[in-house]
N, C-alpha and C positions, 0 to 999 in steps of 0.2 A: 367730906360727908362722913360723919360716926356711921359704923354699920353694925347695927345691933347685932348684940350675943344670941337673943332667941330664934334669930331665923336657920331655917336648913342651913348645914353646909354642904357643900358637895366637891368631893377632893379629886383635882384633875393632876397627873402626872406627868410633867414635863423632861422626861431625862433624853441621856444625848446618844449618837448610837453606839450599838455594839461594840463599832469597830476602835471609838475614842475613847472607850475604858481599858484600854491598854495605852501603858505609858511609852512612845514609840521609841526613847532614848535607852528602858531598861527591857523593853517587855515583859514587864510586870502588871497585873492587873494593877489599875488604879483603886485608891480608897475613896469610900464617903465623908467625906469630915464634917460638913455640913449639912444641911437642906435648908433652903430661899422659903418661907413659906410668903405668898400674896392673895389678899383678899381684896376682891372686887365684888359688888351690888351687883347680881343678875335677873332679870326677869323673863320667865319662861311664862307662858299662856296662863293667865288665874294665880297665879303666886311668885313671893318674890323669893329669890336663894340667895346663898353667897357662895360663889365657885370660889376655892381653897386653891391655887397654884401649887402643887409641890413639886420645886427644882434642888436635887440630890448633886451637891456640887463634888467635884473630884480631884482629886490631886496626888501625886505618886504615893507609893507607899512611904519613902522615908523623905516626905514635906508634911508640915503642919499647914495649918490655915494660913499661916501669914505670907508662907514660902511663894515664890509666882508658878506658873502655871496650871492654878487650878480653873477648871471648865466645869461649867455648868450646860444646859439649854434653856436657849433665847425663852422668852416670853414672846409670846404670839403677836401679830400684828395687830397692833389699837391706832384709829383717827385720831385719838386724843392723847396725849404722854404725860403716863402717872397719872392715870385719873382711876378714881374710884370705882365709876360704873361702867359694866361691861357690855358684850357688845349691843343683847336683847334688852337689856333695859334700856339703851340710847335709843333699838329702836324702835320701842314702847314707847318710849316720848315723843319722839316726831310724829309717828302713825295716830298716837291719841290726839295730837295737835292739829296736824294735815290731815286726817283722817278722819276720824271722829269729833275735832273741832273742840277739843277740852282745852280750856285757858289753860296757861301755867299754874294759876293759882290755882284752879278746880284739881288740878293731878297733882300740887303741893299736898291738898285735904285729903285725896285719896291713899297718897303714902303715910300721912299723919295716921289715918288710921290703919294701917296696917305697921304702926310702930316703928317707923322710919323717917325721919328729919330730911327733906331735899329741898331748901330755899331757890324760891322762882328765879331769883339771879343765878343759883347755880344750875339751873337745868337752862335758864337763857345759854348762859357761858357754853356748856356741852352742847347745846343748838348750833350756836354760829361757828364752832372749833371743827365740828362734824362739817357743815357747810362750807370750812375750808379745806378740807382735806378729800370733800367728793368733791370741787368746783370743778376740776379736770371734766366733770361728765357735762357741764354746761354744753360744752362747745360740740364736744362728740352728740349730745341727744340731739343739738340743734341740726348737724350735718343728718341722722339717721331720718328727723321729719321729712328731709328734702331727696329722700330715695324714692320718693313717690313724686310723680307729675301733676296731682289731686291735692290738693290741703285748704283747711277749710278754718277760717281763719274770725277771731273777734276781741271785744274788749271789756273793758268794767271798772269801773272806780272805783279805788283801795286807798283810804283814810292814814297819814303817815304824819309820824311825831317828826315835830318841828325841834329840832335842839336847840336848848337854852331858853326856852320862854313854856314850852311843853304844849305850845296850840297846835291845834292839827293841819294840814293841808291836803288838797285832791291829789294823788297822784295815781299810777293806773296799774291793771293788769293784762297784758294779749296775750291772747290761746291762740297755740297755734297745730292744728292737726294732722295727722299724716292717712289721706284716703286710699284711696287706690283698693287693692287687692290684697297686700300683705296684714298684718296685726297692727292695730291700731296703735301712733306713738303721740303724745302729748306734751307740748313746748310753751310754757310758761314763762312771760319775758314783761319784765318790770320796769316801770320807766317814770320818772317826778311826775310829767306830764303827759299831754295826750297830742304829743307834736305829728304833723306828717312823717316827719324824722325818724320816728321810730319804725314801722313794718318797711321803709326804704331800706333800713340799715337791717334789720335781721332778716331780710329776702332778697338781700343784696346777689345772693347766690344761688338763688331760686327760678326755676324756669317750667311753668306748666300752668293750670288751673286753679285762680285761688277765689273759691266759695265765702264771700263776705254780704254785710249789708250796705247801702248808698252811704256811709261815709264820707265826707269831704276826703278826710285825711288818706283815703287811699285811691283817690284820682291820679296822683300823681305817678304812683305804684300801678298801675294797669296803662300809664302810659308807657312803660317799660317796655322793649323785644321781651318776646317771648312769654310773659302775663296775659293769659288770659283771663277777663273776668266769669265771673256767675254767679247770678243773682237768685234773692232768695223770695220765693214764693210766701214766707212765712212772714216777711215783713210787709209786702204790699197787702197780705190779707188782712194784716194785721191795722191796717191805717183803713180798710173797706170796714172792718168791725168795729172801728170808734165811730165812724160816722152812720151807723145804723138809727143813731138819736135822733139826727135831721132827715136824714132820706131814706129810710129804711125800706119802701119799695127795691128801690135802686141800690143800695148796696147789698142787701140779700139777695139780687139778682147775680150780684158777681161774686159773692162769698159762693152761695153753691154751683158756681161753674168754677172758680177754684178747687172746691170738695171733689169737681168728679174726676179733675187731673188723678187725684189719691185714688177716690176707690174703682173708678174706672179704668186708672194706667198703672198707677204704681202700687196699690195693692196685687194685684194679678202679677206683674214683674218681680214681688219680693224675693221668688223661688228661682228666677232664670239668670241662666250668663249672662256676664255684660251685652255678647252679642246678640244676644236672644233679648235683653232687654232695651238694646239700641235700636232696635229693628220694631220692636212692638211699640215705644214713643212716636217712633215715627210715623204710624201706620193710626195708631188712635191719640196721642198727644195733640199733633199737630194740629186738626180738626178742631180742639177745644181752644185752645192756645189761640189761633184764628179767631173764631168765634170771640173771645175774651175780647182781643184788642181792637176789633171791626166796634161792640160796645162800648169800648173806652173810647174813643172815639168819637163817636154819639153824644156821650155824658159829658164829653168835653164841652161840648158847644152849650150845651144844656143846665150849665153851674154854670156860680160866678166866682170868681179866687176866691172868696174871703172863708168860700163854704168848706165844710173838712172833705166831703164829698170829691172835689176840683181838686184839695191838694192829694187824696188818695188817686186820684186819676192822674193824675200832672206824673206822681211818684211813678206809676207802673208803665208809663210813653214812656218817660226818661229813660225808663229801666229796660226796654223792652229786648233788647238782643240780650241783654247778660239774663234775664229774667227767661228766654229762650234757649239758652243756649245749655243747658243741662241734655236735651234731645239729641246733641251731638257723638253725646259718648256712653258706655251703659254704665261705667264707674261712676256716673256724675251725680249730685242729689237736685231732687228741685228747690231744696231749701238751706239753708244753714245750720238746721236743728244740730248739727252733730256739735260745731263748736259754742254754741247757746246751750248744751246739755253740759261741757264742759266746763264751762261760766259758771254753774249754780254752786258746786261746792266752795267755790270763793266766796259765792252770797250768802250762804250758811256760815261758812266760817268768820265773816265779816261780824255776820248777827252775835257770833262768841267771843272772839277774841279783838271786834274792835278794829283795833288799827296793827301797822309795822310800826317798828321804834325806830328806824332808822330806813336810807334808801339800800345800806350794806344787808339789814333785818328783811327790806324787799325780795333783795334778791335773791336771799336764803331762803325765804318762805317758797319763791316763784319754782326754785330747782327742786325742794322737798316736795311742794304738789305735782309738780311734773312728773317726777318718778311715782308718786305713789296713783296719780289719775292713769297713768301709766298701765300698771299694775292691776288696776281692775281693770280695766279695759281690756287685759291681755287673759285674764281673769287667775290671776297671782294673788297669794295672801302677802299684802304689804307689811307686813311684821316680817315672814321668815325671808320675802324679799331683802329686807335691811338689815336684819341679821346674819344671813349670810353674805351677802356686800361690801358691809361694814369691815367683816372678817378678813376679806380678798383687795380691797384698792390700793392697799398701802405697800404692797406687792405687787400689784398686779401690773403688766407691761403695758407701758403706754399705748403704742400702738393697738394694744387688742383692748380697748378700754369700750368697744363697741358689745364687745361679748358679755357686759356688765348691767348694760341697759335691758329693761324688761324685757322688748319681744324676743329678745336671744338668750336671756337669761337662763341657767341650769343651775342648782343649787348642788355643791360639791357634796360627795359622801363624808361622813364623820371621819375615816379613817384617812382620808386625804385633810385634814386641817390641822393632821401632827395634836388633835387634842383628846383625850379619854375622856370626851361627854357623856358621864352616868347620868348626867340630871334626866337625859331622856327616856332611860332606862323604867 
């Protein structure tokens, strides 16, 4: 990538310490013979700069340049090696992509006009280079969802380039949430298809409450020790509200005895502890809930299959312990909304950017939304989240790679990153 002459510069100073500008063999202060200058593409909030590397190389006083022993200091930790652009403009690109939903090409036309050439392949390339060098956070974000006993889980069809013919095919996205008590953590898991296969294998190691809708594919998964299910009020309501057309008596009877679970129980519950709100489902839920299925009941006998009416009634029998069983605990929701509110940034982003180019393209989109859904939820700016991140993984210890993920995340002081950031100045 050319990086034009008219943009700011801003000159960061890279030298090494005190104690190694003395030559240890003469004790003689060492000389400057040199200085390394490197220019990288920066983007800071609203404008783009060039941060100016200057590393002042040193070498004894009676060596030349060519002599061995001369030192400089290192260049900073980069995802990407020798690459042009630095850390806030990588993570401008992914936040405007995962975030904001801007194609490649639309953030191509944006740098175009601010004087700056960055072809869509080259900002792919830095995409899926950065997605290799964060993958290490896959596995740890996936372990951090499951510190909770609550997770609340769903899915979506994601449109993916077929290689060598360029047709598209279905393949999927699961969200997967972390309830409970603590900061909310978000797990984005990519898969060709939409097999039972897939929430067996990423909940393989999971044991508590998991909040989904009647899916075939996760029968299998609640057959498990230690899974339990819970079901979502918002999809049996949802099968009572299409059939309003035919029986509209009858299912606005049971839409507003759903409504008053909400503004009867769990509006009033919003403000209270878990056990203060386990205690008040029990005392006014259960009465409605009752009431509901005694009705269902009734309608049963009173449709016939073919009607929408029978199969929204048929839906909430089947369902009716997991559809219950929210009452049990005050962490619990009576619906699914949390991971269907999760869901919609992908349905936006669909509407922009289409499809993945690949299933590898999947799964780099899948960890970039995770982190950055992440991020607001935890209510973090996803930019200075990825730009200080970016700065830290490629050092950073394996083992504490948990302290990198949003709801732990601290963003380091300037003077601990070894760099003299004037830009902020």
């Amino acid at each position: 990538v050319p990086i034009p002459e008219h943009l700011e510069r801003v000159e960061i100073l890279l030298d090494i310490p005190e104690e190694q500008k003395v030559c240890p063999e003469t004790g003689e202060p060492r000389k400057v013979i040199a200085v390394e200058v490197s220019e990288k593409l920066e983007y800071r909030p609203g404008k783009l700069i060039v941060n100016v590397y200057k590393r002042p190389q040193y070498a004894a006083p009676d060596c030349d340049e060519s002599s061995a022993g001369v030192i400089a200091a290192a260049m900073p930790d980069h995802p990407i090696a020798r690459c042009k652009a630095d850390m806030g403009l990588l993570a401008h690109v992914i936040v405007s992509k995962f975030a904001d939903h801007l194609p490649l090409y639309r953030q191509d036309g944006i740098f175009e006009r601010e004087g700056v050439t960055i072809p869509r392949a080259t900002q792919t390339s830095w995409l899926m280079q950065v997605y290799e060098s964060i993958k290490p956070l896959e596995e740890t974000l996936r372990k951090a969802v499951f510190e909770s006993d609550v997770l609340f889980t769903d899915d979506t069809p994601i449109p993916m380039q077929v290689k060598g013919n360029g047709k598209l095919r279905k393949a999927r996205l699961w969200v997967y949430l972390r309830g409970g008590t603590g900061p909310p953590l978000v797990a984005y898991d990519f898969s060709i298809d939409r097999s039972k296969k897939r929430p067996l294998d990423f909940l393989k190691d999971y044991r508590g409450y998991v909040h989904a809708d009647a899916y075939s594919g996760y029968d299998q998964l609640f057959k498990k020790e230690g899974i339990v299910e819970v079901g979502c009020w918002a999809h049996a309501r949802r099968k009572f509200d299409e059939a309003t057309s035919s029986r509209p008596k009858e299912a606005t009877d049971i839409l507003a005895r759903i409504a008053r679970l909400y503004h009867e129980v769990e509006t009033p519950c919003t403000d209270m502890t878990h056990e203060e709100r386990c205690h008040c489902r029990q005392e006014r839920a259960i009465p409605i809930l009752t009431g509901i299925f005694e009705k269902l009941e009734e309608l049963k006998q009173q449709t016939i299959p073919s009607e929408p009416l029978h199969k929204a009634v048929g839906y909430a029998l089947n369902q009716r312990k997991a559809l219950c069983r929210y009452i049990e605990d005050g962490r619990l929701r009576p619906d699914n909304n949390l991971a269907e509110n999760a869901i919609r940034p992908i349905a936006v982003g669909r509407k922009n950017w289409l499809f993945v180019g690949s299933e590898r393209g999947g799964r780099a989109a899948a960890l970039f939304m995770s982190l950055i859904q992440s991020c607001k939820d935890c209510d973090i700016n996803p930019w200075e989240y990825f730009d200080d991140m970016l700065r830290r993984i490629m050092s950073h210890p394996v083992n504490r790679l948990r302290e990198l993920l949003p709801d732990q995340w601290k963003p380091l002081p300037e003077d601990e990153r070894v760099l003299l950031l004037t830009a902020n100045a």
